[in-house]
N, C-alpha and C positions, 0 to 999 in steps of 0.2 A: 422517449416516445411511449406514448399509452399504446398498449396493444390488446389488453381486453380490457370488459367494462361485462359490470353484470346488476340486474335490477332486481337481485331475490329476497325476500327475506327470509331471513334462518327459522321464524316461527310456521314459513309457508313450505319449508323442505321438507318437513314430515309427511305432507299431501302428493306429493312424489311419486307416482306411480312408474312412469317411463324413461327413459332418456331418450334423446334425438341427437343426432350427429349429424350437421348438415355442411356438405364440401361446396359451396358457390364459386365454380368458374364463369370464364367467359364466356364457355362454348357449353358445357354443362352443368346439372345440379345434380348432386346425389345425396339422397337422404337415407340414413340408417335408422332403426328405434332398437330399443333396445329395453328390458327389464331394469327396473331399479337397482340391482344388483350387477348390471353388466351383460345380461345376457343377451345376444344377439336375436330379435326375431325375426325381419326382413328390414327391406332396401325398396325403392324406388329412385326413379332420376326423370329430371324435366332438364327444358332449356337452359342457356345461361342466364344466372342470377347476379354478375359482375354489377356492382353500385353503379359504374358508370352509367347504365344506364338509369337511374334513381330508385330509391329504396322504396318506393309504392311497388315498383316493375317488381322488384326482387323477392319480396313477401308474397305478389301476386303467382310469383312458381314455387316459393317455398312450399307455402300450404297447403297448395292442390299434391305437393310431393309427396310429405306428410301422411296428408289424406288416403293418400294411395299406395304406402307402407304401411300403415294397420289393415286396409284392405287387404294386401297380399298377405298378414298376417293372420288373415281370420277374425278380424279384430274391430268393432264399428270405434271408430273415431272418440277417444275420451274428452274429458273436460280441457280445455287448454291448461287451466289451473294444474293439471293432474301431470304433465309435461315439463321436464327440464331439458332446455333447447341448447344445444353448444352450436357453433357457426363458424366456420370459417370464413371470411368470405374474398373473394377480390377487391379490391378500394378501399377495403376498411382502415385502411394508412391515412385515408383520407380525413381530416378530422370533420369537415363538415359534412361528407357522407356518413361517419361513423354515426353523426349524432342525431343524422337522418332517419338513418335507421335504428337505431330505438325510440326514436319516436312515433312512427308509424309500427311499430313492432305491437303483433296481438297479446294479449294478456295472458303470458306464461307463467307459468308455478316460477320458474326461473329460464333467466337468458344471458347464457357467456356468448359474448363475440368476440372474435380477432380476426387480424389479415387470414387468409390462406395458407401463407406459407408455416404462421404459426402452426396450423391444427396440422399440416404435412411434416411438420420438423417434431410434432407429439406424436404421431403415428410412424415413424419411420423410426424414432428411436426410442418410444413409450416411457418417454420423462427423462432421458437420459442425454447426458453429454453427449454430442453427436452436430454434424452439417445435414442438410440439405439444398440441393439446388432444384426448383420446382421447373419443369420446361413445356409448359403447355397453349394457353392462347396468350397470355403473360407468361413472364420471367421476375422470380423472385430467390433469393438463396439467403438464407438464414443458417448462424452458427448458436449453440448453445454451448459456451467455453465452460470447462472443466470448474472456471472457478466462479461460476454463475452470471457470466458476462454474457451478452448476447448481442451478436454482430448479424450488421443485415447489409447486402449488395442489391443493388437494381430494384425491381419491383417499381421503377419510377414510371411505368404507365406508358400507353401507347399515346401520342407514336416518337417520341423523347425517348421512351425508354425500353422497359422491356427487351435488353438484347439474347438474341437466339432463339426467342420467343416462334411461334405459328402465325402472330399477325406480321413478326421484324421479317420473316421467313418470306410469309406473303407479300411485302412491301417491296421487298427485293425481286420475286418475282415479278409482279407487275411491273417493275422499275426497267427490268429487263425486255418483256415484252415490246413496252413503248419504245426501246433500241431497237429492238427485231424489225418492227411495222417500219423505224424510220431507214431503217438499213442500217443503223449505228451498230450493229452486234447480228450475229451469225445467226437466222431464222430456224431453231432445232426444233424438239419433242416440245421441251416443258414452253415452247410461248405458242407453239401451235395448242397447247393443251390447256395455256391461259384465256387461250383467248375463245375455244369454244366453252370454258367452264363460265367466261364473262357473256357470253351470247344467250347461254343455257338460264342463268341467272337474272333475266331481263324476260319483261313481259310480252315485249313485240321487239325480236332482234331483228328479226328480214327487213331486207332493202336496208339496212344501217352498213356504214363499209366500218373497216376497223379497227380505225380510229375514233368513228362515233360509238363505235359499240366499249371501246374501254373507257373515251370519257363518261359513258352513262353510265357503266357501272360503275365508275368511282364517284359518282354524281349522291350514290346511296349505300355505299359498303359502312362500313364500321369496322371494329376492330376482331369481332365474331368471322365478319367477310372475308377479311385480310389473311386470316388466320388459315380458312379453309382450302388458302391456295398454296398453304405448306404441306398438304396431301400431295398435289402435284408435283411439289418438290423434292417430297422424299422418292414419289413414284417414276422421276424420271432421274433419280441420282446416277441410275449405269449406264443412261445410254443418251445423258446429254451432261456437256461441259459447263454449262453456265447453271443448273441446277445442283450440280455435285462441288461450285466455287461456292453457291449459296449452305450447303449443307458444311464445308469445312470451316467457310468462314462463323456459323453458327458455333461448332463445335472449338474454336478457338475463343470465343468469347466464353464459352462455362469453362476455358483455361481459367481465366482471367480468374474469373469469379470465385473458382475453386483457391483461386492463387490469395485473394483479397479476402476471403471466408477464414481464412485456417492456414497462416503463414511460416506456421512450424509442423503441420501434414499430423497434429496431433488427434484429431479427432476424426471417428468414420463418418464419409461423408457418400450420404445416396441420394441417386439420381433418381428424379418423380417425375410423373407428368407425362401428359399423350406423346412426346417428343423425346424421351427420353432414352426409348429403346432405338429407335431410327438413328439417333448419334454417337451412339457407343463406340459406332467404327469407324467414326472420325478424330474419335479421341487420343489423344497418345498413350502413349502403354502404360507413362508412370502414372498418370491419372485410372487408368481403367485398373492400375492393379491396387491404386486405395481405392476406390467405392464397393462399397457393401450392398445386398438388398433392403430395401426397406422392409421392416418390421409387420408394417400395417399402413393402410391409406391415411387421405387427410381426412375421411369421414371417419375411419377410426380415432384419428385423432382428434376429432369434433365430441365423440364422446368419451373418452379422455378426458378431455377439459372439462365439461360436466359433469364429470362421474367426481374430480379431482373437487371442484368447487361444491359439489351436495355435500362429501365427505365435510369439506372444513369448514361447511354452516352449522353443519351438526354436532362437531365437535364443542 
């Protein structure tokens, strides 16, 4: 599988002024810059830039990101040319999204891209042998074996995939609600909490009863939406039954993954992503006693990757 792609040429790497590390999830973007040499100067973060919704969409928060990281830096906005972009992004497994997006891609000094989970598995173990399991609006878990193999579980996309995920979390709760409303399941916290987060989310909920008010939000959610109602999941873990089934049963599936990742438990593997602290405590011991902290984010790992690809232009 291709997992990056990059359009530089080695006689434009010397024009190199900056790096960029940019993390595109589904729920958020975080963009770093950073010095030619690595040094951090500021951060910025916009909406999700997840391909699925298409690489026009995604470029269109990239660059206001950007934009707004030299700002914070004290910095007006240099030549694009003058910029090496690293990316990680969501979809980018996708081959006809990937190729989406360098074609729509502005005209960088240079531009590495790969999945997410790449630039999280470069920042968490900074080039080294190591796992990660990402758990945030997606689910993705990637290995880099010792002996340069690189194994990847999940990451097959909503709503197939992605297990344990914020939208698998959310699916399951709405799944639940629609039991509560029919009397199939015990009316608690988390669908009384579904269902004013689905009324809140709608432009004219009054007079709708509700059932019209959960078919209209599912009339326009995504997978951004789905995701937002694993808040409510982890927020009502203690004191409702059918949200604390949805949190183990999440927490059993990054068994799985961890099991499929690294079959001989030889490599450190750490847990990333908005979800990642919320399930700790559903984990079982022998899992909580191998993972390690991550190193550095996937936006460190964005520039990583760029910093890793200037170097071997130059060479």
């Amino acid at each position: 599988m291709n997992t990056s792609s990059s359009h530089a040429a080695t006689s434009a790497s010397a024009a190199i002024a900056y790096l960029v590390g940019v993390d595109g999830g589904g729920t958020k973007t975080l963009v770093r810059i950073a010095t030619a040499d690595g040094r951090v100067l500021a951060e910025a973060a916009g909406s999700g830039s997840a391909l699925r919704n298409g690489a026009e969409a995604a470029w269109r928060i990239i660059v206001p990101a950007i934009e707004q990281a030299f700002g914070h830096a004290g910095h007006a906005m240099p030549p694009l040319s003058q910029l090496a972009v690293g990316v990680g992004i969501a979809g980018y497994n996708v081959a006809q999204w990937a190729a989406d997006f360098h074609a729509t891609a502005p005209a960088f000094g240079m531009l590495q891209a790969v999945t997410d989970g790449i630039t999280t598995l470069l920042g968490a173990h900074q080039g080294k042998p190591g796992a990660v399991i990402a758990v945030g609006t997606g689910t993705i878990g990637i290995a880099a074996d010792i002996d340069g193999r690189q194994r990847m579980v999940d990451g097959w996309g909503f709503p197939s995939g992605d297990d344990a995920s914020g939208a698998w979390m959310g699916m399951r709760a709405i799944h639940h609600t629609q039991h509560a409303i029919d009397g199939r399941a015990v009316r608690g916290p988390l669908a009384e909490a579904v269902l004013a987060f689905c009324a809140s989310e709608l432009p004219t909920a009054s007079g709708r009863s509700e059932r019209e008010t959960v078919l209209a939000w599912l009339s326009q959610a995504d997978q951004a939406a789905f995701a937002r109602l694993a808040r409510l999941v982890v927020a009502h873990a203690d004191n409702d039954g059918a949200a604390r089934a949805i949190m183990q049963a999440a927490a059993d599936e990054i068994e799985l993954m961890a099991g499929a990742l690294d079959p001989q438990q030889r490599l450190p593997l750490a847990l990333c992503g908005g979800l990642a602290g919320a399930l700790d405590g559903y984990l079982s011991s022998g899992l909580r006693q191998r993972v390690v902290a991550a190193s550095a984010d996937a936006a460190d790992g964005a520039l990583l990757l760029v910093l890793q690809a200037l170097q071997s232009s130059r060479e």
